[in-house]
N, C-alpha and C positions, 0 to 999 in steps of 0.2 A: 507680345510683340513677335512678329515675324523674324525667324533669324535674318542677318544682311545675306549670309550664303544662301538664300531660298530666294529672300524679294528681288535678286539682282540675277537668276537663273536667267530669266527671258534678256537680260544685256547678255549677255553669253551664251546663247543657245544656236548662235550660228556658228559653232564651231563642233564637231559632231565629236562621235567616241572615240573615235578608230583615232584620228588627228589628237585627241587630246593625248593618248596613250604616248602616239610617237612624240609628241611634244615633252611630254612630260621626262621622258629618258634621255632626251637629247642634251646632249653636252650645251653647257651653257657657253662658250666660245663660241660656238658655231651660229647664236643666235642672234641676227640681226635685234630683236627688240627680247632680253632677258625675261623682262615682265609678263611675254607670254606664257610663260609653265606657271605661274601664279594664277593663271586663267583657266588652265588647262585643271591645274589640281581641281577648283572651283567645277568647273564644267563638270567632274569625273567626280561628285559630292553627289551630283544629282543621278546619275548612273546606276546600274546594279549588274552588269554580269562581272564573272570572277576575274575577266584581264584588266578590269577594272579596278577593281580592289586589289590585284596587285600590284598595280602600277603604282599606286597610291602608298601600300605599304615599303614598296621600294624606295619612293622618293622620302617618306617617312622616317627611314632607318638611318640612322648615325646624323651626331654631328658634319655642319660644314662649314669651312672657313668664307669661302664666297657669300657675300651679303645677299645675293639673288637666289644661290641657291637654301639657303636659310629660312628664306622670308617662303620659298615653295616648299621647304621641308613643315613648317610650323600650316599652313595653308592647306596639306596634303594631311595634316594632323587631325584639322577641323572636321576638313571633308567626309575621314574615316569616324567622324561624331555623324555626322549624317547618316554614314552607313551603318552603322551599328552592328557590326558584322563580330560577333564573340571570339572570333579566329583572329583578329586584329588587337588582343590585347594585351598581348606578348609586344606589340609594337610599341602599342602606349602607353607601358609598363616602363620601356627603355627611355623612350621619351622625357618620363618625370628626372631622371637624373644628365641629363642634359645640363650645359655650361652655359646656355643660350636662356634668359628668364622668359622669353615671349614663348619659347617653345615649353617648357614645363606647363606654365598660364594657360597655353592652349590643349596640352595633356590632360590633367585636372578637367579644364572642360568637359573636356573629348569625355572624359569619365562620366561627368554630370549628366551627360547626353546620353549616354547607356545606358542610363537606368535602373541599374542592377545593381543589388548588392556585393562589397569588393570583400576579398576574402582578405586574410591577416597580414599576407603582403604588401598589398597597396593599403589597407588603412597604416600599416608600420611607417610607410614610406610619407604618408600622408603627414602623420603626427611631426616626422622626422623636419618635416619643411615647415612646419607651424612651429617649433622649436628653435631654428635655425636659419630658416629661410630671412629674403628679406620680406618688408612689410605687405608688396604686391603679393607673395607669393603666399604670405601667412591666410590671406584673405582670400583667396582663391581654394587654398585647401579647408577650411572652416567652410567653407560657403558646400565644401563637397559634402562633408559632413551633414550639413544642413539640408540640403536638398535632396539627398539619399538617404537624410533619414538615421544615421550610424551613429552609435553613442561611442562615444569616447573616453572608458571608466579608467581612465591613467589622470582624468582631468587635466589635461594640457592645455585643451580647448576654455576654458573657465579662465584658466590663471593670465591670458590674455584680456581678458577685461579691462585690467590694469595697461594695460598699454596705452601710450599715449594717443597713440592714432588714430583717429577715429574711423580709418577704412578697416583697423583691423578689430578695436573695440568694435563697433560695431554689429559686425561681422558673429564675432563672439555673442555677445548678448542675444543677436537674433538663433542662432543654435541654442542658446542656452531655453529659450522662449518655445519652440519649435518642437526640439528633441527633450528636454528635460521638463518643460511645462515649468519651467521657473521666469513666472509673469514681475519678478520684483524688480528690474529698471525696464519696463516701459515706456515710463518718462524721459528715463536715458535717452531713448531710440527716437522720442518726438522731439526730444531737442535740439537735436544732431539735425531735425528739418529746417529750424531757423539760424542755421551757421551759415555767415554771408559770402563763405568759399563755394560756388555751387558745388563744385566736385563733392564736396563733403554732402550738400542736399541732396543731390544723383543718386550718393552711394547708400544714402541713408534710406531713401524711396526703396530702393534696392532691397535694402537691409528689413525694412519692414512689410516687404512681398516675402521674402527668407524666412521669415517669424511667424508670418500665416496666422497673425491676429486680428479677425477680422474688426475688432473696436478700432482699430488703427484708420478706416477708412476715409474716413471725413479728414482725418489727420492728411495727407499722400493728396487727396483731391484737391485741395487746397495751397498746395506749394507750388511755387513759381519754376517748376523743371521743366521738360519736355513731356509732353500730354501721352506721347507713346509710352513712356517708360512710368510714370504714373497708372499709367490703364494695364500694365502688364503686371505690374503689383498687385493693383486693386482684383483682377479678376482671381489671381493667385489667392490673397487670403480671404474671398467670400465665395461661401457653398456656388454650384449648379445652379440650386435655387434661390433666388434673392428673396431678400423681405422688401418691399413696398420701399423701405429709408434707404436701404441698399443700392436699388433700382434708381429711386431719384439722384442718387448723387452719385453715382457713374454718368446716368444722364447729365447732368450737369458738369463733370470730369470731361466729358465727350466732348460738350458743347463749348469748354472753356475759352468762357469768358473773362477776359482781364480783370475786369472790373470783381469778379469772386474770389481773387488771387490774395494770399498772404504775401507779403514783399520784407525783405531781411534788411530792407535800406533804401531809402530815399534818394530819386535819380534827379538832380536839375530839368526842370520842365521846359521841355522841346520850345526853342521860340519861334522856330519856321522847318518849311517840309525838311528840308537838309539834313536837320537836329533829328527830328523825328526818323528817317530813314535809317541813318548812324545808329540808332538804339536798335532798330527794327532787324538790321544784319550784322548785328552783333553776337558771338558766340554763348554769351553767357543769358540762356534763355529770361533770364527774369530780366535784364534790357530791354527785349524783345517785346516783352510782354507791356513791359513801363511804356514803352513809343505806342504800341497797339491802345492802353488802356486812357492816353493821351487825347487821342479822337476823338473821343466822344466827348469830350467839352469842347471841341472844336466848333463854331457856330456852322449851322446845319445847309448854309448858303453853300460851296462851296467846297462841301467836302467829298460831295461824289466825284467832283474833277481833282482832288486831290488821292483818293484814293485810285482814280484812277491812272494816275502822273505815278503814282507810287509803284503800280502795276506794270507801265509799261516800259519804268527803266529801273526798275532792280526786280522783278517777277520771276528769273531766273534763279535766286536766290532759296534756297527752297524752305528756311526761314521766312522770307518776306513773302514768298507764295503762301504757303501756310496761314499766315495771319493776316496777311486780306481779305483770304474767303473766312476765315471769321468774321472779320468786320464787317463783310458784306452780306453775312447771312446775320448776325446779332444788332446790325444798322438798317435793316434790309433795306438794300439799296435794290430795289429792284431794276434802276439803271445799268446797274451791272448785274444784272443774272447772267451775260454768258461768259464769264468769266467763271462764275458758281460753274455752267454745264461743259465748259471744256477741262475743269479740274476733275469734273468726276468721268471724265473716259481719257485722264492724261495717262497715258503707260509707263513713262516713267518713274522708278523706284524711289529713288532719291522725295515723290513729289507724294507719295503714298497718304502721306498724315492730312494731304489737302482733302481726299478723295473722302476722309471723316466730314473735314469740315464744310464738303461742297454737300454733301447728304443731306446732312442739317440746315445747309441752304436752302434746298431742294423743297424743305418744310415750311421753312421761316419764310420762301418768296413766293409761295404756293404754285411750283414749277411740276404741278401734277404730269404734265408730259413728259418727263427725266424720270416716271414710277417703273417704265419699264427697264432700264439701263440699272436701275437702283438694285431690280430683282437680281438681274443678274450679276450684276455686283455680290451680292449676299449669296447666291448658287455656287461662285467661282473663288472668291475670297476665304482663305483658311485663317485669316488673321481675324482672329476672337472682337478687336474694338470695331473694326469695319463692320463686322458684321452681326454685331450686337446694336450699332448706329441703323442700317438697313432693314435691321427686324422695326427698330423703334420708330422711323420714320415712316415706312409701310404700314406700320398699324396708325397713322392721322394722317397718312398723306391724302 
């Protein structure tokens, strides 16, 4: 998955460098709209000369009491994960001891983003919060562990197993899978997918991208979460090269369909469009999915003017966006293909996960005119599922 600081550059790109710089130093009393230096940080992620990077470290460094100035110090934290500038890690060193938990959260990050291995300082410091930390922050540092790779022979990371939590369990077991190659609760980690807290299935897809077991996959394609965070796993623990089984059910991950979904619980079945929309923008994706997979036993008179009623007053919604042009490419409605063709050149970020499922539209309603838009979709797009949909569409469009 694309990070949100990347897919949301182009909302922010109308503000230049030089402006973000002075925004970013400026006293926050002085500013009519606070939330600008939160923008500005963002803008200055995307950046690379050095008054760049130190604006960023400037606003980075110490605690601060004002909520605005916080939310741009933790934000200016990220950014410096973008930069990956080695000279910055004396920043994000301070950072981890921080009174503030979003800003340590986004330190750790910032780490994870660097890529490189941390010398005995920061794994000290690291341990230190998995020991004592709270349960957000236990998880964040194991996950560093995890993703950089770093064994931890004090076994600290182990003795969390036992925790009750399953964002921090978790968490554990997939280090334990990863870095030590001790495959014995596996089962632990696919259980964790059928818990009816989504949070918990979220973290658990998560957890099982972390463990880089590729048996797991059919496992993650199949659960009722967000298809983004699903596909960022799935690509995570399977080679470059796929096997043929591999290949099919990513495609199938891509294409999801409700109707292929595991569900943790039984929703009251929608008895007019109202019920079904209610499910449809609802936060907790496996709702979404239950209204969506509703449809299709809806009789077949009557449901392209419903899906299109559905379109034109919640479509904004970037859930209910989303899973229209599923529907509309897995129903093929080819009544509404331009619906399919203005999702796949919609700019807006927020609407990204559509631009998947308008692709597969593109296939499913045989809109061989939308081949060349597809191309360049796939040329321009750095986000691995877009443009792993683009190659596979291209090859039968």
């Amino acid at each position: 998955m694309v990070p949100n600081s990347q897919r949301f550059d182009t909302l922010f790109s109308w503000m230049d460098e030089q402006q973000a710089i002075r925004l970013l130093s400026q006293n926050i009393s002085t500013l009519d709209n606070p939330g600008i230096k939160y923008i500005a940080a963002t803008r200055l992620g995307a950046c690379s000369s050095r008054d760049s990077l130190d604006a960023l470290v400037l606003a980075a460094t110490g605690d601060r009491e004002n909520i605005f100035d916080s939310i741009t110090r933790r934000k200016s934290i990220e950014a410096l994960g973008r930069r990956r500038d080695l000279s910055t890690l004396p920043t994000i060193y301070d950072a981890m001891s921080s009174s503030d938990e979003h800003t340590v959260v986004n330190a750790v990050d910032t780490l994870i983003n660097f890529g490189v291995p941390l010398d005995s300082q920061f794994k000290s410091s690291l341990l230190k919060i998995i020991q004592d930390g709270s349960d957000v922050l236990k998880r964040v540092a194991i996950q560093c562990f995890s993703r950089l790779e770093m064994h931890d022979s004090n076994g600290i990371i182990s003795k969390q197993q036992s925790n009750p939590n399953i964002l921090v369990n978790g968490a554990s077991i997939a280090y334990s899978i990863r870095v030590e190659g001790d495959k014995s609760k596996l089962q632990t980690l696919t259980d964790h997918l059928e818990n009816t807290n989504v949070i918990y299935r979220r973290s658990s897809v998560i957890d099982i991208g972390d463990a880089g077991e590729p048996s797991l996959l059919s496992n993650i394609a199949k659960v009722a979460v967000s298809m983004p965070l699903r596909a960022k796993s799935a690509f995570k623990i399977t080679p470059k090269i796929k096997t043929e089984s591999q290949r099919s059910l990513i495609n199938q991950m891509l294409q999801d369909d409700s109707r292929h979904l595991c569900f943790t619980q039984s929703v009251d079945v929608p008895v007019d469009l109202k019920e079904v929309c209610d499910l449809l923008r609802h936060r907790d994706e496996e709702r979404q999915y239950s209204g969506a997979k509703t449809l299709f036993t809806w009789p077949v008179a009557g449901l392209t003017e419903a899906i299109n009623s559905i379109w034109e007053n919640h479509g904004s919604d970037y859930g209910v966006h989303y899973q229209v042009n599923c529907l509309i490419s897995q129903l093929g409605l080819t009544e509404l293909s331009f619906i399919t063709k203005e999702s796949l050149s919609e700019p807006a970020p927020q609407y990204a996960k559509s631009k998947i499922a308008a692709t597969w539209g593109c296939l499913n309603l045989g809109l061989s005119e939308c081949r060349s838009e597809i191309e360049n979709l796939f040329m321009m797009s750095s986000w691995e599922p877009l443009r792993w949909t683009c190659a596979e569409v291209l090859r039968k469009l």
